[in-house]
VMD Tcl script that builds the backbone (N, CA, C; Angstrom):
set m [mol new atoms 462]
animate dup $m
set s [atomselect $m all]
$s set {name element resname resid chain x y z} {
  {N N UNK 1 A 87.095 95.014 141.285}
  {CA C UNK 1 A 87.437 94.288 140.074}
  {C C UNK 1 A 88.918 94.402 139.735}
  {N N UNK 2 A 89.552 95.481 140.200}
  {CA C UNK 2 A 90.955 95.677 140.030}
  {C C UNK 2 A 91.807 94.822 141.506}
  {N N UNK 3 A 91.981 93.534 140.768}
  {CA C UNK 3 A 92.787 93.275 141.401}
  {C C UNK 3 A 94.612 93.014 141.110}
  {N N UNK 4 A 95.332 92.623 141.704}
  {CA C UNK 4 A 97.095 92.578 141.628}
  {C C UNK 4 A 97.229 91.747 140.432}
  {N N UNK 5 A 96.784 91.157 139.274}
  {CA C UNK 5 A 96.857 90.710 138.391}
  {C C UNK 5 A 96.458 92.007 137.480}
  {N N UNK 6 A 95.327 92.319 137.552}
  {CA C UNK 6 A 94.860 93.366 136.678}
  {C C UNK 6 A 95.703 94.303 136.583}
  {N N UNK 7 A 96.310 94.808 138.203}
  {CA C UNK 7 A 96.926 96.038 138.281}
  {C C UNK 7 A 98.523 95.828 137.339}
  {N N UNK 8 A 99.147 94.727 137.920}
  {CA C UNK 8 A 100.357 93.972 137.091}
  {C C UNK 8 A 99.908 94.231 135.425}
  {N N UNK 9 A 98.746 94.049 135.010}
  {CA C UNK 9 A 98.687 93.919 132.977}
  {C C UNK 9 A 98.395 95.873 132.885}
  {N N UNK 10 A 97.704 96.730 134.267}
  {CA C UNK 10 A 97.839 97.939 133.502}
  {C C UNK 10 A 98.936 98.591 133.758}
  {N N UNK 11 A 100.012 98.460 134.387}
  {CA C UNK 11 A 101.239 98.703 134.516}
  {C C UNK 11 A 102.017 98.532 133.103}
  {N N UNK 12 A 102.018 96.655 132.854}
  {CA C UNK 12 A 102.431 96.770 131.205}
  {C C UNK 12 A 101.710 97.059 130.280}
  {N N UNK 13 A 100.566 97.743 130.608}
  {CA C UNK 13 A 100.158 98.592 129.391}
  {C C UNK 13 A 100.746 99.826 129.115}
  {N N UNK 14 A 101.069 99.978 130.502}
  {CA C UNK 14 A 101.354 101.880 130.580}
  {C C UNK 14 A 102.896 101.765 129.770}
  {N N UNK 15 A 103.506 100.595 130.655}
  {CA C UNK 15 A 104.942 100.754 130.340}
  {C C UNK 15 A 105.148 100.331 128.711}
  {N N UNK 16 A 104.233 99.588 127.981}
  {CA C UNK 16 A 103.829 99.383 126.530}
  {C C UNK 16 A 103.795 100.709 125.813}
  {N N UNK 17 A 103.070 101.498 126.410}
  {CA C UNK 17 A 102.568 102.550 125.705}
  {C C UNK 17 A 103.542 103.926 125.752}
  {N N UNK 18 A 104.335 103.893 127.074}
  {CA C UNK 18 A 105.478 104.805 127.348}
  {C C UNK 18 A 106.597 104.189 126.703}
  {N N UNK 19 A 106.958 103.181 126.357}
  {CA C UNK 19 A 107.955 102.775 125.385}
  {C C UNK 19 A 107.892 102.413 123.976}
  {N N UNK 20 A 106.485 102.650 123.739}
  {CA C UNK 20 A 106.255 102.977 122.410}
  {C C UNK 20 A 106.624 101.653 121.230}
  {N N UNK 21 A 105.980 100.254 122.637}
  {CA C UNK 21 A 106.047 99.151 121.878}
  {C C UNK 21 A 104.702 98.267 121.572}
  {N N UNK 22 A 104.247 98.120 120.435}
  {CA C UNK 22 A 103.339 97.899 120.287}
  {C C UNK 22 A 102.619 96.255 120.662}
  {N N UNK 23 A 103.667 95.552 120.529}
  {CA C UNK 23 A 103.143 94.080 120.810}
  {C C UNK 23 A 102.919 93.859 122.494}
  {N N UNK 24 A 103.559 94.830 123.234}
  {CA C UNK 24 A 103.338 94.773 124.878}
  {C C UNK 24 A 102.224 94.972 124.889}
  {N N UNK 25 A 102.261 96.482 123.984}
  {CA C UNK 25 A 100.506 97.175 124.456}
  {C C UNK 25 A 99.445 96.690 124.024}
  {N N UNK 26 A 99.744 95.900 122.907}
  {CA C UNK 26 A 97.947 94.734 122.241}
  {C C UNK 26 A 98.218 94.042 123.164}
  {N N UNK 27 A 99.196 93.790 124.012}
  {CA C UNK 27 A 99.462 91.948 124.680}
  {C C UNK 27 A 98.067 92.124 125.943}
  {N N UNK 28 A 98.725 93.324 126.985}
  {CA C UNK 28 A 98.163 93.655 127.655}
  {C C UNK 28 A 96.970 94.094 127.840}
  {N N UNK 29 A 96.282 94.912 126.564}
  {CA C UNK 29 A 95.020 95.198 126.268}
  {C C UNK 29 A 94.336 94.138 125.912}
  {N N UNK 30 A 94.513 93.273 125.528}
  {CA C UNK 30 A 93.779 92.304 124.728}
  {C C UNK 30 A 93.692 90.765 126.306}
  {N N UNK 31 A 94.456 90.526 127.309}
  {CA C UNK 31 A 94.619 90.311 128.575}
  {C C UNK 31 A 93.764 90.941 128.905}
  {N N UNK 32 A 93.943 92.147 129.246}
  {CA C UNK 32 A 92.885 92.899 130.275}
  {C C UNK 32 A 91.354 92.929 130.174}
  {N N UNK 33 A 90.989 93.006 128.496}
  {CA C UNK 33 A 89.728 92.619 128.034}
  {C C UNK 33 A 89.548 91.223 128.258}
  {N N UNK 34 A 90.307 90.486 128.282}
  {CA C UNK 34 A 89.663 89.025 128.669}
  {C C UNK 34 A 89.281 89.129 129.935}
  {N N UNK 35 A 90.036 89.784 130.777}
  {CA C UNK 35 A 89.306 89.715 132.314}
  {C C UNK 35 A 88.193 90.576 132.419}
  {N N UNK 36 A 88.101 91.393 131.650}
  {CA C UNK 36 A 87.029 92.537 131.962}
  {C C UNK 36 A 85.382 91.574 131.442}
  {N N UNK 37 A 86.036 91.240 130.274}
  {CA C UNK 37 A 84.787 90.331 129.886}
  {C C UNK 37 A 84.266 89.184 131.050}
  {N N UNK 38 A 85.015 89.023 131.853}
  {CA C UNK 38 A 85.206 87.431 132.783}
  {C C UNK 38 A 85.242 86.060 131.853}
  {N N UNK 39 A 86.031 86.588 130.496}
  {CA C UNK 39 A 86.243 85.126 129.633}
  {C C UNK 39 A 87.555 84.383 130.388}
  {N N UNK 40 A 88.079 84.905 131.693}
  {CA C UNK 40 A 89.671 84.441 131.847}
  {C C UNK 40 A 89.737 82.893 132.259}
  {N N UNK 41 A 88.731 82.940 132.807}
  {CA C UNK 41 A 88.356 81.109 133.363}
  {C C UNK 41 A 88.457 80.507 132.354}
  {N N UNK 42 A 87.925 80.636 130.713}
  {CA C UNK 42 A 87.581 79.936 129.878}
  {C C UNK 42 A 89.024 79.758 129.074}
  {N N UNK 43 A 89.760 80.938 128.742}
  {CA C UNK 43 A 90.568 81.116 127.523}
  {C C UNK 43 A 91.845 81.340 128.172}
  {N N UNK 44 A 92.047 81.571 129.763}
  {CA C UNK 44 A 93.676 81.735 129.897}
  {C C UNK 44 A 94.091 80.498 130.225}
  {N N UNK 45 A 93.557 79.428 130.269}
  {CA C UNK 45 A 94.049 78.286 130.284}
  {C C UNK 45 A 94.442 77.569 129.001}
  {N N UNK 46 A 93.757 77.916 127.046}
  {CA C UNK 46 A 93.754 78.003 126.116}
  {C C UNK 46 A 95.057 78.682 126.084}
  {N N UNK 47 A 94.990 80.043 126.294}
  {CA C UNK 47 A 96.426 80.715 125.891}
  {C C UNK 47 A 97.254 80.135 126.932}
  {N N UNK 48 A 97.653 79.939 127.747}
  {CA C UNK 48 A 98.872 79.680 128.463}
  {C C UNK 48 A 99.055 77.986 127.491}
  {N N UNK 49 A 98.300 77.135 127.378}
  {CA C UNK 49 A 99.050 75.779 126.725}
  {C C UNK 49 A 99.464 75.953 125.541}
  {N N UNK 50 A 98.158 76.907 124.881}
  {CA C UNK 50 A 98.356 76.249 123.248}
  {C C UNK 50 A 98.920 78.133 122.659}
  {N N UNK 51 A 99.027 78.752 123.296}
  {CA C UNK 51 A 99.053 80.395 122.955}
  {C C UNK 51 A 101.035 80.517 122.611}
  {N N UNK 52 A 102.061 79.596 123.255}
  {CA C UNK 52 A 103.312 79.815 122.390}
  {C C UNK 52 A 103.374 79.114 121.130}
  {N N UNK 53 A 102.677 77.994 121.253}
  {CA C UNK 53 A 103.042 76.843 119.801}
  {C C UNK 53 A 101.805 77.405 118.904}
  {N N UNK 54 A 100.976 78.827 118.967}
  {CA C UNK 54 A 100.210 79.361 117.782}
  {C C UNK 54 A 101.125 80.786 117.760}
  {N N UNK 55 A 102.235 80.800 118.578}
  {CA C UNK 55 A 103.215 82.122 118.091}
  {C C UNK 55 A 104.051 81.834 117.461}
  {N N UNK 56 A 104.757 81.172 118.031}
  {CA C UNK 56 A 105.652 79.921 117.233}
  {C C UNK 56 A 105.115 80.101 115.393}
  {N N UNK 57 A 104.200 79.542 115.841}
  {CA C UNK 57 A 103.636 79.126 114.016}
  {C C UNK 57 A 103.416 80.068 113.232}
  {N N UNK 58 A 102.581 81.037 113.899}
  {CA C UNK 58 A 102.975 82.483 112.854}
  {C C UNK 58 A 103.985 82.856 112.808}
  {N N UNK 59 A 104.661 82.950 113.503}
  {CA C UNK 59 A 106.425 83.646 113.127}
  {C C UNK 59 A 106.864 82.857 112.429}
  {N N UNK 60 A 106.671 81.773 112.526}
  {CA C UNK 60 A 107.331 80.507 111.504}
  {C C UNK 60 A 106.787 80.867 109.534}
  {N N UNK 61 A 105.315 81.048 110.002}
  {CA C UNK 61 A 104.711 81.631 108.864}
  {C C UNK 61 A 105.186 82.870 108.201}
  {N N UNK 62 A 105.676 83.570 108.622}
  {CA C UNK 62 A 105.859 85.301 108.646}
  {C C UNK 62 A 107.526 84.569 107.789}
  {N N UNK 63 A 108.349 84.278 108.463}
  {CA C UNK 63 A 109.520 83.717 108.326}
  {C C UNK 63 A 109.092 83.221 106.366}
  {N N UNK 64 A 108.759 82.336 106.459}
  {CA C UNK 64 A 108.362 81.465 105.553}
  {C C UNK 64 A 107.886 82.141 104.135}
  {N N UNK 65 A 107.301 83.164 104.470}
  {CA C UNK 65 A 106.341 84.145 103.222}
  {C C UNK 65 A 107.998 84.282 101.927}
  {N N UNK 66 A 108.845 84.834 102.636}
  {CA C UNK 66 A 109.232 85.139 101.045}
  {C C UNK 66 A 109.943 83.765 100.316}
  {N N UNK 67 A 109.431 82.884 101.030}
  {CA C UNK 67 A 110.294 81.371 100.209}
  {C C UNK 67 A 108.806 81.237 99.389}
  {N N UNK 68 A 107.606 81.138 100.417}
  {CA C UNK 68 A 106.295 80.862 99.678}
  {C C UNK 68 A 106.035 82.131 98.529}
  {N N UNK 69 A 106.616 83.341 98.359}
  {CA C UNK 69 A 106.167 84.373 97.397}
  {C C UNK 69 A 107.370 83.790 96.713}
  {N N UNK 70 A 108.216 82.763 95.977}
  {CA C UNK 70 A 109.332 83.166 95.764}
  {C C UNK 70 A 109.986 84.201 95.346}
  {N N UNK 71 A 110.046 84.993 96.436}
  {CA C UNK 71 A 111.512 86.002 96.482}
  {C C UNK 71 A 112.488 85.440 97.379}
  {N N UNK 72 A 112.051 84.529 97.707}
  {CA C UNK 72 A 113.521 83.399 97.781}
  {C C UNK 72 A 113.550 82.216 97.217}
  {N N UNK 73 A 114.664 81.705 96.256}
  {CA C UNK 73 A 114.539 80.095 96.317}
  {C C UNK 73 A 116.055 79.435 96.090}
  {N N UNK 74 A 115.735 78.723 95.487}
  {CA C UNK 74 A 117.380 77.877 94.901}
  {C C UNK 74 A 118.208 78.415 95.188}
  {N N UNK 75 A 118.439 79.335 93.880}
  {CA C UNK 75 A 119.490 79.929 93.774}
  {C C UNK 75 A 119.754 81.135 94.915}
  {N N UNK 76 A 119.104 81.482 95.658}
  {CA C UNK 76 A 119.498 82.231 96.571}
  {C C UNK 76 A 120.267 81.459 97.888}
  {N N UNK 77 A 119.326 80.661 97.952}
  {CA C UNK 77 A 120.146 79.289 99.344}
  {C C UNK 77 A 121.118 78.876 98.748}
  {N N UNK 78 A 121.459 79.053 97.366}
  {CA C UNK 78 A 122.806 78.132 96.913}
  {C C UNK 78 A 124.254 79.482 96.881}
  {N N UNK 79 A 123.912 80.603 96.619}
  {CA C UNK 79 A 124.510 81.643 96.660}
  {C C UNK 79 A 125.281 81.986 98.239}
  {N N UNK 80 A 123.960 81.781 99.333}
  {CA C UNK 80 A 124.485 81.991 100.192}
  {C C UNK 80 A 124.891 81.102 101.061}
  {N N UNK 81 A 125.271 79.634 100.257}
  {CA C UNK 81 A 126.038 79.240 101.181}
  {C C UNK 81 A 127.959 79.034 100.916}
  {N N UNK 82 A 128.194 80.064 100.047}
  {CA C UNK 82 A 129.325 80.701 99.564}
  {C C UNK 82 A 129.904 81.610 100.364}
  {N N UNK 83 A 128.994 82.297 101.658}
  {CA C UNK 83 A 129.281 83.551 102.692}
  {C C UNK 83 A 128.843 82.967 104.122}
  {N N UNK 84 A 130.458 83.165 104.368}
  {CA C UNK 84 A 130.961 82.741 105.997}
  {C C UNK 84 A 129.320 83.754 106.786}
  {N N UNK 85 A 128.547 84.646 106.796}
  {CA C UNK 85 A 127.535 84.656 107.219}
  {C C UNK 85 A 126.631 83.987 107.195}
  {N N UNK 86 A 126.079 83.593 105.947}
  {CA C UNK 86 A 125.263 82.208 105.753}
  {C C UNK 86 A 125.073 81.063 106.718}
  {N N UNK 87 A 127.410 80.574 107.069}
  {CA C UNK 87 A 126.932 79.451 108.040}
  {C C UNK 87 A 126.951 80.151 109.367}
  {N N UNK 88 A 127.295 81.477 109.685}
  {CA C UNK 88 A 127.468 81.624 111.170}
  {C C UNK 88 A 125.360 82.176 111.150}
  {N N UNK 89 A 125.035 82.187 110.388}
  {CA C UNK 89 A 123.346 82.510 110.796}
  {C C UNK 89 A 122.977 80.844 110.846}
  {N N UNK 90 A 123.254 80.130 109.990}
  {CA C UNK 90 A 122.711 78.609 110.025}
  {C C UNK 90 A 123.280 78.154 111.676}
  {N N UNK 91 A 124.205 78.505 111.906}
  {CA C UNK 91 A 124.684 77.772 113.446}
  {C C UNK 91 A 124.073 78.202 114.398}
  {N N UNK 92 A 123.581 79.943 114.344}
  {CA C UNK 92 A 122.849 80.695 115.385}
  {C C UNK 92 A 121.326 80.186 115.390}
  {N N UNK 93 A 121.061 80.243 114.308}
  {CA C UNK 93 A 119.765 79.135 114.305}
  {C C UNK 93 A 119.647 78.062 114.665}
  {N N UNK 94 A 120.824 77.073 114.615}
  {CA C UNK 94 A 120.383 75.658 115.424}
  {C C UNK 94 A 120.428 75.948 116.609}
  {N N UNK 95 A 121.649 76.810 117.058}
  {CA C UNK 95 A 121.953 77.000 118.582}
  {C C UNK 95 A 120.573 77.411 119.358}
  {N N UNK 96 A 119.674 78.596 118.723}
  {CA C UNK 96 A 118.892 78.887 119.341}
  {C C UNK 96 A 117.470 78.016 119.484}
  {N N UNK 97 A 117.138 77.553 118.211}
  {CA C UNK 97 A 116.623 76.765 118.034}
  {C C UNK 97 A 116.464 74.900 119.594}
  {N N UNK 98 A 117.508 74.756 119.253}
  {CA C UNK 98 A 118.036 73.962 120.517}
  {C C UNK 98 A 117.554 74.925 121.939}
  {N N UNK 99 A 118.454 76.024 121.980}
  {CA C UNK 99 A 118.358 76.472 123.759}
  {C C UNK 99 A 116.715 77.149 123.878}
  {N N UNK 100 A 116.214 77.177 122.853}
  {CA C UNK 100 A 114.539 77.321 122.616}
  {C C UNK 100 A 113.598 75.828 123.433}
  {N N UNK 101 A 114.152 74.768 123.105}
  {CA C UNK 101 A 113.492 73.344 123.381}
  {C C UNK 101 A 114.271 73.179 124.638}
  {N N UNK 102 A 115.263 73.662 125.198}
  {CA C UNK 102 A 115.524 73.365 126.751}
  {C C UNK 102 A 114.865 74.638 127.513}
  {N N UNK 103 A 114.350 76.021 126.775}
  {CA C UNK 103 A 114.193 76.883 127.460}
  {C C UNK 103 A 112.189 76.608 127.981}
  {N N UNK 104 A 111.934 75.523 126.907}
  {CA C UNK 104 A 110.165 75.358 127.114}
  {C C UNK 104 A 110.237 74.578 128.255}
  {N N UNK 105 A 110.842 73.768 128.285}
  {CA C UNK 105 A 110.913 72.375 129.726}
  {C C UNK 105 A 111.237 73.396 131.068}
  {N N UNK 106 A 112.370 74.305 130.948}
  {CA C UNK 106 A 112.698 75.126 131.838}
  {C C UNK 106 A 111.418 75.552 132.356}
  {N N UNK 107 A 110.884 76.511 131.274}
  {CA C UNK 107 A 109.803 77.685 132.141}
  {C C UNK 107 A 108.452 76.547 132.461}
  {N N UNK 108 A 108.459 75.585 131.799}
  {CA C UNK 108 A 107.405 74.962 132.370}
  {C C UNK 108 A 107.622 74.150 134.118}
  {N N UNK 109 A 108.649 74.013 133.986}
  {CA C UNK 109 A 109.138 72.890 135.405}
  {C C UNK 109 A 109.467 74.028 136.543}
  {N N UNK 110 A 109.528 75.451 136.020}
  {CA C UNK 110 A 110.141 76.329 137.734}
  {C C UNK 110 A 109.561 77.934 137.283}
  {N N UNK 111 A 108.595 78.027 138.074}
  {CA C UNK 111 A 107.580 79.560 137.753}
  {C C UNK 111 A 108.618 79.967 137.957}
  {N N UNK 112 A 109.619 80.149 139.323}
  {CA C UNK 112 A 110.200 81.111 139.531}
  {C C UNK 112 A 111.260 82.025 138.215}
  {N N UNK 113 A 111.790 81.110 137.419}
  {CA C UNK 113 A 112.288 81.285 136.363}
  {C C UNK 113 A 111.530 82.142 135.342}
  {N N UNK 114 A 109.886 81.496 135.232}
  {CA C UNK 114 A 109.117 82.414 134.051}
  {C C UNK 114 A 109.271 83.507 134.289}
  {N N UNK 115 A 108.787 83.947 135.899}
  {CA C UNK 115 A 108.186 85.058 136.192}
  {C C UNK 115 A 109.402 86.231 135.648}
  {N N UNK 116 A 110.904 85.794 136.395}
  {CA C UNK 116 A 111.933 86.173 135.862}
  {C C UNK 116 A 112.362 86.417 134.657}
  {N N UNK 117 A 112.032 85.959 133.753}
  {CA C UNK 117 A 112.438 85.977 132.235}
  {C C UNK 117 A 111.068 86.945 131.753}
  {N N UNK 118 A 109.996 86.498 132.008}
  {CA C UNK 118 A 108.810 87.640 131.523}
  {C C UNK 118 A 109.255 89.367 132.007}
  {N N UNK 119 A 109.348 89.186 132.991}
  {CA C UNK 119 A 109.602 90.501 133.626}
  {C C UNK 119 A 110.851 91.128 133.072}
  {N N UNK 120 A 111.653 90.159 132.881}
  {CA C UNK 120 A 112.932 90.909 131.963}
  {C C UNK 120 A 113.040 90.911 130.820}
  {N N UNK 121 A 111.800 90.353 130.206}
  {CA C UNK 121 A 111.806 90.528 128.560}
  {C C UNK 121 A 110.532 91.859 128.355}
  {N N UNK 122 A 109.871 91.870 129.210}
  {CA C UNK 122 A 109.246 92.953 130.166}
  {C C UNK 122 A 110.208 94.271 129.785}
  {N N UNK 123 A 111.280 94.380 130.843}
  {CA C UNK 123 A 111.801 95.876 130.681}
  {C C UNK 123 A 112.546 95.970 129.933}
  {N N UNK 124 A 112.951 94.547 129.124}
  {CA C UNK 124 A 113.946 94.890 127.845}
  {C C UNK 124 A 112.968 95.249 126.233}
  {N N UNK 125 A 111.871 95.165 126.209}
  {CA C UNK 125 A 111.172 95.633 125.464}
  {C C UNK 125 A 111.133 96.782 125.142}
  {N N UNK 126 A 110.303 97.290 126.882}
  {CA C UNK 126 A 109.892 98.673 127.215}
  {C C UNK 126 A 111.066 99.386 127.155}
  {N N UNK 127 A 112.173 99.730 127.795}
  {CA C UNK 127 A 113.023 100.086 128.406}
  {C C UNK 127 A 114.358 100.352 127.225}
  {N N UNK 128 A 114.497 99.036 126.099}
  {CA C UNK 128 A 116.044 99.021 125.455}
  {C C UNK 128 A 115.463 98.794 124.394}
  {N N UNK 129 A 113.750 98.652 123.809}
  {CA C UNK 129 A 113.452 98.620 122.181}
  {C C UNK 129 A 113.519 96.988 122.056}
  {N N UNK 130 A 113.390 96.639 122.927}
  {CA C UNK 130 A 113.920 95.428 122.558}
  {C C UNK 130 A 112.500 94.411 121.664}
  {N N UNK 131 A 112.402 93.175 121.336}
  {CA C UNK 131 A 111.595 92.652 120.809}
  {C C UNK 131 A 111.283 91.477 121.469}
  {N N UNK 132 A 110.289 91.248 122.311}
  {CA C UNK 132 A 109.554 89.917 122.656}
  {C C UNK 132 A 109.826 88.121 122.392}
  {N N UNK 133 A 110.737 88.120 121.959}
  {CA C UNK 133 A 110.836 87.000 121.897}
  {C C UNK 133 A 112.065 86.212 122.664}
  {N N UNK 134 A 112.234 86.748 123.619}
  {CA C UNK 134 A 113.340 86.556 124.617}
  {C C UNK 134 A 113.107 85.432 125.700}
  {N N UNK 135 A 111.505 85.364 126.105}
  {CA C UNK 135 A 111.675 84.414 127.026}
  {C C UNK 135 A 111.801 82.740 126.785}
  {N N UNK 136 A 112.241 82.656 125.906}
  {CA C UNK 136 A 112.253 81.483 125.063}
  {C C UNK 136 A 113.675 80.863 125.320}
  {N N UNK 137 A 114.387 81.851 124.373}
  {CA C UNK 137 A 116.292 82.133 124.479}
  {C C UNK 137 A 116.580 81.670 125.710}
  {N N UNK 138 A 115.897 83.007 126.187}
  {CA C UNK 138 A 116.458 83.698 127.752}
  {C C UNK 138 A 116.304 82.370 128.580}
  {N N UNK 139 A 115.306 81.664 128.977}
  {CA C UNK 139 A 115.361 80.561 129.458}
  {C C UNK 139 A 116.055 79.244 129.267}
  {N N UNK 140 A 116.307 79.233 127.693}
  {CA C UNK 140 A 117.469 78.210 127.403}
  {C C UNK 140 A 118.676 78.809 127.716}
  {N N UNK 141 A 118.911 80.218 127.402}
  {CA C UNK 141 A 120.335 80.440 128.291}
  {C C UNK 141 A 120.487 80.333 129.656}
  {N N UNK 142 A 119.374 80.057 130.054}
  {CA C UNK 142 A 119.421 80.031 131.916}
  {C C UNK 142 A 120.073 78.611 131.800}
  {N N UNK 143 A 119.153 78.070 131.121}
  {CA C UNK 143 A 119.412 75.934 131.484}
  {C C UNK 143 A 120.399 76.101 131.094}
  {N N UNK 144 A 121.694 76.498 130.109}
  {CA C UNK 144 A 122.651 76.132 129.520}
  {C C UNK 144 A 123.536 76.804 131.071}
  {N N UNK 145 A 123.236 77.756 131.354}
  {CA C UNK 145 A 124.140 78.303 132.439}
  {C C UNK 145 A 123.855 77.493 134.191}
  {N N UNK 146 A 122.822 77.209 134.427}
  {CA C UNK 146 A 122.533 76.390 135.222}
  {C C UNK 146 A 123.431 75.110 134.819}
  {N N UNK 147 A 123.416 75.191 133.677}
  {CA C UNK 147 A 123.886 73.391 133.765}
  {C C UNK 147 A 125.246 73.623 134.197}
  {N N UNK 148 A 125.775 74.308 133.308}
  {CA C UNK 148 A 127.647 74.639 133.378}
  {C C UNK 148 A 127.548 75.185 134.961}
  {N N UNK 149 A 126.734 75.307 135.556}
  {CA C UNK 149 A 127.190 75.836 137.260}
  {C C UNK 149 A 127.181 74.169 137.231}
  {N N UNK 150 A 126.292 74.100 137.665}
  {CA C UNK 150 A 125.529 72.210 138.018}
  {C C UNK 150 A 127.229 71.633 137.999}
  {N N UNK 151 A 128.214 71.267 136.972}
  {CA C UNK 151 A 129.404 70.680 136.557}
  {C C UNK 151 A 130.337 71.471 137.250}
  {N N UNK 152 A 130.517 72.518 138.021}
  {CA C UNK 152 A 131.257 72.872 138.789}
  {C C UNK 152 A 130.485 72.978 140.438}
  {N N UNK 153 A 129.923 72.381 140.899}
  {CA C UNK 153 A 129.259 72.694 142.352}
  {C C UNK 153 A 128.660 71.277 142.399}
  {N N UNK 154 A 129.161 70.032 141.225}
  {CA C UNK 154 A 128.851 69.012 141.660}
  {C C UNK 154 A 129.795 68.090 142.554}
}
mol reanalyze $m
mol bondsrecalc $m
mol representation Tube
mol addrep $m
């Protein structure tokens, strides 16, 4: 029953649990129980289409809570757009936002790329504390850097 898939999710469990990050280690546990159950036929085809655009939406949600509690409103968006931080976070947000929608076309059109960006959002988790939401970026920074090669090697 342990096969090179399985063995690959208890590896990032271990490495979840030795780096003392918690969203690796539900990621992987909650994976591994789908195979253990044999639900993987049914639901990893569910999570791989529809499983970023329902992460997406909770973080979007999570994001959203203190405008919906207002402990943010008006006058706070009007305050801060008085501080040169304000627009350099508004620009980092479109920017990413943007290299987010070239980074989905990316990982969908070349595995070789996912596998790459998982695995390195993988040991930048485990390894540097880092936080999960990299292969997104990380892949729009590939296309943005692919492209700028692309314009010199054309």
């Amino acid at each position: 029953m342990l096969n090179t898939s399985s063995l690959f999710l208890v590896i990032i469990l271990i490495l979840g649990i030795i780096g003392k990050n918690q969203s690796i280690t539900i990621a992987a546990y909650i994976l591994l129980g789908i195979k253990v159950l044999q639900l993987d036929d049914k639901l990893f085809p569910f999570l791989a289409s529809k499983g970023l655009s329902i992460g997406i939406t909770v973080l979007t949600i999570a994001v959203l809570v203190p405008i919906a509690s207002g402990e943010i409103g008006f006058k706070d968006l009007y305050a801060s757009v008085k501080s040169y931080y304000a627009w350099v976070a508004l620009a980092a947000g479109i920017l990413v936002a943007v290299l987010g929608k070239y980074g989905v076309n990316l990982m969908s059109s070349d595995p070789q790329v996912t596998v790459a960006l998982v695995i390195g959002t993988i040991l930048a988790v485990v390894l540097l504390n880092g936080v999960a939401v990299g292969p997104l970026i990380g892949a729009g920074i590939a296309y943005m850097v692919f492209q700028i090669i692309g314009l010199f090697t054309k």
